[in-house]
N, C-alpha and C positions, 0 to 999 in steps of 0.2 A: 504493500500500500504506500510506504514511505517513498519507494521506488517511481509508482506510478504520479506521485504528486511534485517531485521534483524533475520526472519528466514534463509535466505541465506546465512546471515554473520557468523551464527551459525552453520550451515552446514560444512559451508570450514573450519571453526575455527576445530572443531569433527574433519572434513577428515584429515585435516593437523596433529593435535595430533597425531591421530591413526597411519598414516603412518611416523610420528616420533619415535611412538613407536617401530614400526616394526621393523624402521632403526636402533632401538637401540637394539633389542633384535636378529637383527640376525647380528650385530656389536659382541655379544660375543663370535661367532665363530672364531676369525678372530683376526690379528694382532693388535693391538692398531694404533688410528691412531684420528685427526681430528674429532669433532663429525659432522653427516652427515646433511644435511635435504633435508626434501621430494623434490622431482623434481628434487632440485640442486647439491645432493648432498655436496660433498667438494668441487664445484667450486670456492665457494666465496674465497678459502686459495689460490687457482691458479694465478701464474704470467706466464702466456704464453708467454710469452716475453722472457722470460728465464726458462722455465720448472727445468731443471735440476738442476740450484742454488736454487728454490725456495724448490726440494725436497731433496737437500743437507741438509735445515734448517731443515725441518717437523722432519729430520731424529735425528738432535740433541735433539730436545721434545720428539719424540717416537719409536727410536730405528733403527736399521738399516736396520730391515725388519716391514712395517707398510700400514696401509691402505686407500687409497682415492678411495673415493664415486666418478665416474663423474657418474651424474643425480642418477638413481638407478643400478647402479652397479660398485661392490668393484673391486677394482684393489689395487693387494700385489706389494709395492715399493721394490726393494734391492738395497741397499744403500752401500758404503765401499765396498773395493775390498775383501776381505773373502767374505761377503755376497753376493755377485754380482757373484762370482767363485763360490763357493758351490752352489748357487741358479740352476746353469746353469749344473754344471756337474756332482755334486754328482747323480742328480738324473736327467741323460741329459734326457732319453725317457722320464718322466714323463711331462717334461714341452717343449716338440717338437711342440705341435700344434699351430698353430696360429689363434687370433681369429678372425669372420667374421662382421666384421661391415658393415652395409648399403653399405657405400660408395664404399667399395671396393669390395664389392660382385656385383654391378654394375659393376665398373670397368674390374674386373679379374671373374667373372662368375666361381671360383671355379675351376680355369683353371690356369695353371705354375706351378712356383715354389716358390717365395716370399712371395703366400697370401693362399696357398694350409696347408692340413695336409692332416694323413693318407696314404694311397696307394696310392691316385695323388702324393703329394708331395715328398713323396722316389724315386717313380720310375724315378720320373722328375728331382729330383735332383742327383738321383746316372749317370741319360745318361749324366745331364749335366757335371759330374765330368768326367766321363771318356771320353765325349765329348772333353773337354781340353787339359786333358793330351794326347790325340789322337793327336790333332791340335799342341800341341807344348809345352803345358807349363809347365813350369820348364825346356825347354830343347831349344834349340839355333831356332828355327821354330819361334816359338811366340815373345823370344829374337827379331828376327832380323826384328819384323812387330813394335815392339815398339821404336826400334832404328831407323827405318826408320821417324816412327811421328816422334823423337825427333829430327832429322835432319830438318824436313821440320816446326818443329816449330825454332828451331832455324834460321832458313833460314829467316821466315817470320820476327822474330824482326831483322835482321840484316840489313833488307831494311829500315827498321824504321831510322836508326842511328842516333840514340841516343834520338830521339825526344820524348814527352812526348806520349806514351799509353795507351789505356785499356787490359790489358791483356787477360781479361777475355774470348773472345770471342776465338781467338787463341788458347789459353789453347786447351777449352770444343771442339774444331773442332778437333785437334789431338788427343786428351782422346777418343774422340767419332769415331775417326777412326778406332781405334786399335779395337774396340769391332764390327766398320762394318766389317773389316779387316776376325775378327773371327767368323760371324754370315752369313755376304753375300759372304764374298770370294775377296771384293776387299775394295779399298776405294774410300771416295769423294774429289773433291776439292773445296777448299773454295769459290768458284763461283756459286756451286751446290745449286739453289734456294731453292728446297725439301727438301735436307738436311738440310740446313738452317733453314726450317720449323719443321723439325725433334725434331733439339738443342731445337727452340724455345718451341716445344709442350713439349718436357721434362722438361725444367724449367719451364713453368707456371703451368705443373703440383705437379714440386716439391713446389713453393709457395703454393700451393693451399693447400697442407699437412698440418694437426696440423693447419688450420687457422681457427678461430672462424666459417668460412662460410662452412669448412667440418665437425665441432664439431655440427651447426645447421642440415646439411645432414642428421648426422648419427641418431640425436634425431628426426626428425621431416622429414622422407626422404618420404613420403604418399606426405607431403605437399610442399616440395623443388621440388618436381619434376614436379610443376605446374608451379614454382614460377621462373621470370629469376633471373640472377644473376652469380657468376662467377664458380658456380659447372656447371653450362650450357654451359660453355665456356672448364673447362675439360673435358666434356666428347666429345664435338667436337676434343679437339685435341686429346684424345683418340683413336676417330674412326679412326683418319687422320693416326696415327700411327700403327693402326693394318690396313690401306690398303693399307700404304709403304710397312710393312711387307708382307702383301700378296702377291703386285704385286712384291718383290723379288722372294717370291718362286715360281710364274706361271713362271716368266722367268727362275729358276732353272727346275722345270719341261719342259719347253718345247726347253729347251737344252739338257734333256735326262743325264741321269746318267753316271757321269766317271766312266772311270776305275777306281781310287782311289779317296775315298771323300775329299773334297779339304776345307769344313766349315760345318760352324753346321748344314744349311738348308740341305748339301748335307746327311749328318751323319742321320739328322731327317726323312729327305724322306725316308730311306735305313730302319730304323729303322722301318716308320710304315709301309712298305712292309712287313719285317721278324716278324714284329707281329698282322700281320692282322687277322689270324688266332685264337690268343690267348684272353679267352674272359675276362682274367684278364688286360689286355692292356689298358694303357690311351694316348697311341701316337695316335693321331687325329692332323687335321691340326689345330684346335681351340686351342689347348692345346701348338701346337708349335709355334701360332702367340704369346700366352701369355708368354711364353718361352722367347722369342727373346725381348716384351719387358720388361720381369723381367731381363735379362742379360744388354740393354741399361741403366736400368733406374740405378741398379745395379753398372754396371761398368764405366759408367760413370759421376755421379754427385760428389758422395762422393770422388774419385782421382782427378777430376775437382776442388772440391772445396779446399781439400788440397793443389792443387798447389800452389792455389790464393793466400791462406795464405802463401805458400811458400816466392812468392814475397814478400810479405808484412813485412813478420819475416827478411827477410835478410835487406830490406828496414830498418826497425826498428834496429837491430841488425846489422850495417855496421864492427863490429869488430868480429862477429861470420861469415860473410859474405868474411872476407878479409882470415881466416884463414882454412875454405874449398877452397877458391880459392889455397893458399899457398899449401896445401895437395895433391888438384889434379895437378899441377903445379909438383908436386917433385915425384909424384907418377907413372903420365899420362904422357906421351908425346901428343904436344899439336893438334894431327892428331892423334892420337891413338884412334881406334874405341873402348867406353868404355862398356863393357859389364856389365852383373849382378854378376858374379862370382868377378868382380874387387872390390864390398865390402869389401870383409874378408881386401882386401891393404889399407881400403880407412877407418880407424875406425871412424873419426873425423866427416866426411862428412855421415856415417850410422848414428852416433847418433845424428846427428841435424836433419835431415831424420825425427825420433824415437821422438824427442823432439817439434817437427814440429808439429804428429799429438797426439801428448801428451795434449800441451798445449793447443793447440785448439780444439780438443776433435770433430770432425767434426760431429760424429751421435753423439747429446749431449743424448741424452737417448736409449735405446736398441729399436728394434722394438718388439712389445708386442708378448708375448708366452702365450699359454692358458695351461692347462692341461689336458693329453688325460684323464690321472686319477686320482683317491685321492692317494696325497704324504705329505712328508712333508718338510716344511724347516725351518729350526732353529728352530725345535722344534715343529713347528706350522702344526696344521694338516691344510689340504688347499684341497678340494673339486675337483671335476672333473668339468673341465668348466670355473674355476676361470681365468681371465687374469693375467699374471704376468709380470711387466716391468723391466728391469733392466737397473739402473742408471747409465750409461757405463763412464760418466764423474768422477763422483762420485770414481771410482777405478782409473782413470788419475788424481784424484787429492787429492789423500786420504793421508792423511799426512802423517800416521804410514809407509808409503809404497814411499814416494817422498822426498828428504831433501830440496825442498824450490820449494811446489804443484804451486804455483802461480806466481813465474814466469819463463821465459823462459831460462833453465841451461839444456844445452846439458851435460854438466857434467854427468846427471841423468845416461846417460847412457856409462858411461865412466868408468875402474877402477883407482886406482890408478897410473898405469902406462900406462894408454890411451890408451890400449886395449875396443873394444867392449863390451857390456857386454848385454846378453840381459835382460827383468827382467820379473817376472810371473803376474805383474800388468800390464803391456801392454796390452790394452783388449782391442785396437782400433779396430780392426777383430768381438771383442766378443768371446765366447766361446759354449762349446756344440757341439748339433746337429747340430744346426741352425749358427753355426761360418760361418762368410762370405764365398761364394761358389766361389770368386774370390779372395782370401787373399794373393794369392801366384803371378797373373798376377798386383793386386795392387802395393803390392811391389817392382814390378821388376819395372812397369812403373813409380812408385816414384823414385826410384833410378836412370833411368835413366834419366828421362827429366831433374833431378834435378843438375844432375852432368853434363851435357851434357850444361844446360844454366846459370850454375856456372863457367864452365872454358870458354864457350863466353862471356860471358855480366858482370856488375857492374851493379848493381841495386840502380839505387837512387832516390831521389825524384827530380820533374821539379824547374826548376830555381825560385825562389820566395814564392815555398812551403814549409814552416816551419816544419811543422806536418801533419802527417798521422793518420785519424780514425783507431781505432784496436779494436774498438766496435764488437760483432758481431751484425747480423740479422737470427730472430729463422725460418727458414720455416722447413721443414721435416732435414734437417742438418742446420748447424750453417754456415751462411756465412759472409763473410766480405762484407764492404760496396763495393759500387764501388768506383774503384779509377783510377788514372794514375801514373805511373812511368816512366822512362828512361831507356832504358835496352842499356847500353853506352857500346860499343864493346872494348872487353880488348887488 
């Protein structure tokens, strides 16, 4: 018996070398990076807590384009903003694709536009662009659906007066209107128990991202899928969200098509009518539930969570907070409906905006790109198939590019005579193919809610509270704790 169990020992000892080996001999393809080992790869160097600082470090040992192992397969880091912009645009086609993990191949069934490559993902993404700009954006339509939330979000803290809240909630109900607003054709009210349910399934989906219990899925998804646990609980609210979606579009269908499309369901129906025929076509109703929740999940977490921090920076920064009020105040009259175009008057109040999602860095790393084919970057030939991430913090806080990365200086984007300035390391969007498909509806609704609950309210903190956490928390974006404020009516 002794015999038989120190031949086992012996065994795994072999197995483990050998595919040591491996790992090191197909490591000399490849960027420098961590040495790897079998199963775990480079997990053991990972701070999932903080992804992004921990691969800011690796990047000071091995370069700014480098490699981690998770379990057995390499993923090229790009680090600093040159690395991170060359990576993305010198050579955008090469590295468009994204790749198909377990998890989200459940999820999205190779269906939208977020988790798509190839001919799904252009064709989905070119209707959604022009989907947009159809509906409004960049142009006073869309304007006037985000100005309305920022009305009725300010409505809601005004009833508050002054008392201590959670903002949070408010926010993501407004943020999440504007995108029902552009997807179902109308909105909710905040009583709407569904919708409710809605917010809800979207954020436990976004915890659910980058958490050790999706990293387990992706390695072991045979056996997860027996097993309970909280990927059991995403995929319920998953379902939940693709049969809101659905039953929006029965009831678009069985109201029968307008004269003029009036949202995206209306635009999508019209669409897979005129390409029913065509057998290059991937407009299907599957294709357009997954649609609908890549634009929710999309447009609304990452401007949600922005805002939060919004509060929390002015909170923290009451002298950066007193002098956008002063701005708008001299600029605005105090019933002046503020528009998007009132940037260009408003310099002071764009760069804290700019400096807002600088500092905070909200998608602390890029969502991963595969390569359709062999390319290369800096130098490095890099394979077809290979995943690539880029470290999108990393260029928000790369020093050769920020005169003071770490902390919160609206100045960054300021010149010397307090003009605007914009700067080519802003990559909060990203860049590429794959640049956010809402970069322009983002903006406008930062701008406005921003300015809209800067010249209502003074933000401070509740009577007897000292300090505020400015901590983040890592789920698929970075967010802040929860907290309460005062939104005291000026």
């Amino acid at each position: 018996m002794l015999g038989l169990s120190a031949l086992l020992v012996a065994l795994l000892i072999s197995l483990f070398i050998v595919q040591f080996l491996k790992l090191q001999w197909a490591c000399r393809r490849l960027p420098p990076g961590p040495t790897p080992l079998p199963i775990i790869g480079n997990m053991w160097v990972m701070d999932f807590k903080r992804q992004h600082e921990t691969l800011i470090k690796l990047a000071q040992i091995y370069g700014n384009i480098f490699t981690l192992w998770m379990g057995p397969i390499p993923i090229i880091i790009l680090n600093g903003f040159q690395t991170v912009k060359d990576g993305l645009t010198v050579h955008a086609e090469d590295v468009s694709g994204r790749p198909s993990t377990p998890f989200w191949q459940r999820v999205a069934s190779g269906k939208g536009i977020i988790f798509t490559s190839g001919h799904t993902w252009k064709q989905q993404r070119r209707f959604g662009l022009m989907t947009l700009r159809n509906l409004g954006l960049g142009k006073k339509g869309l304007e006037h659906r985000v100005q309305e939330e920022a009305c009725h979000l300010v409505e809601f803290f005004m009833q508050e007066r002054g008392q201590p809240l959670d903002p949070s909630f408010p926010i993501v109900h407004s943020v999440s209107n504007v995108i029902a607003a552009v997807v179902f054709g109308h909105r909710f009210t905040i009583e709407n128990k569904n919708f409710h349910q809605v917010i809800e399934s979207y954020d436990y989906m976004v915890k659910f991202g980058s958490s050790v219990s999706e990293m387990l899925y992706d390695i072991f998804p045979w056996l997860m899928n027996h097993l309970p646990g909280p990927h059991q609980k995403v995929f319920y609210c998953h379902e939940f969200l693709r049969s809101f979606a659905r039953n929006e579009i029965r009831n678009h269908r069985e109201n029968g098509p307008p004269d003029e499309p009036q949202d995206f369901i209306d635009f999508y129906l019209a669409q897979i009518d005129k390409s029913k025929d065509d057998p290059t076509s991937t407009f299907d109703e599957d294709n357009m539930v997954q649609a609908i929740f890549d634009l929710f999940l999309a447009g609304t977490e990452t401007t949600t969570t922005t805002l939060r921090w919004t509060v929390l920076d002015m909170v923290a920064h009451p002298d950066v907070q007193e002098k956008v009020q002063k701005e708008l105040d001299a600029v605005l009259g105090p019933s002046q409906l503020i528009c998007y175009e009132d940037r260009k008057k408003l310099p002071y109040t764009n760069a804290v905006i700019h400096e807002i999602q600088r500092y905070n860095s909200v998608v602390a790393v890029g969502v991963p790109r595969e390569c359709i084919r062999g390319t290369v970057l800096q130098g490095f030939p890099i394979e077809k198939g290979t995943i690539i991430i880029p470290n999108l913090t990393s260029a928000l806080l790369d020093p050769e590019q920020w005169e003071t990365p770490r902390q919160f200086n609206p100045n960054h984007f300021l010149d010397k005579d307090g003009n605007f300035v914009n700067k080519d390391a802003f990559l909060a969007f990203s860049a590429g193919h794959r640049v956010c498909l809402g970069e322009l509806l983002a903006r406008t609704e930062l701008f406005l809610f921003f300015s809209n609950l800067m010249r209502a309210f003074t933000f401070k903190l509740p009577e007897g509270v000292k300090e505020i956490n400015t901590e983040a928390i890592t789920w698929i974006t970075l967010q802040p704790h929860p907290y309460k404020i005062c939104a005291v009516p000026r």
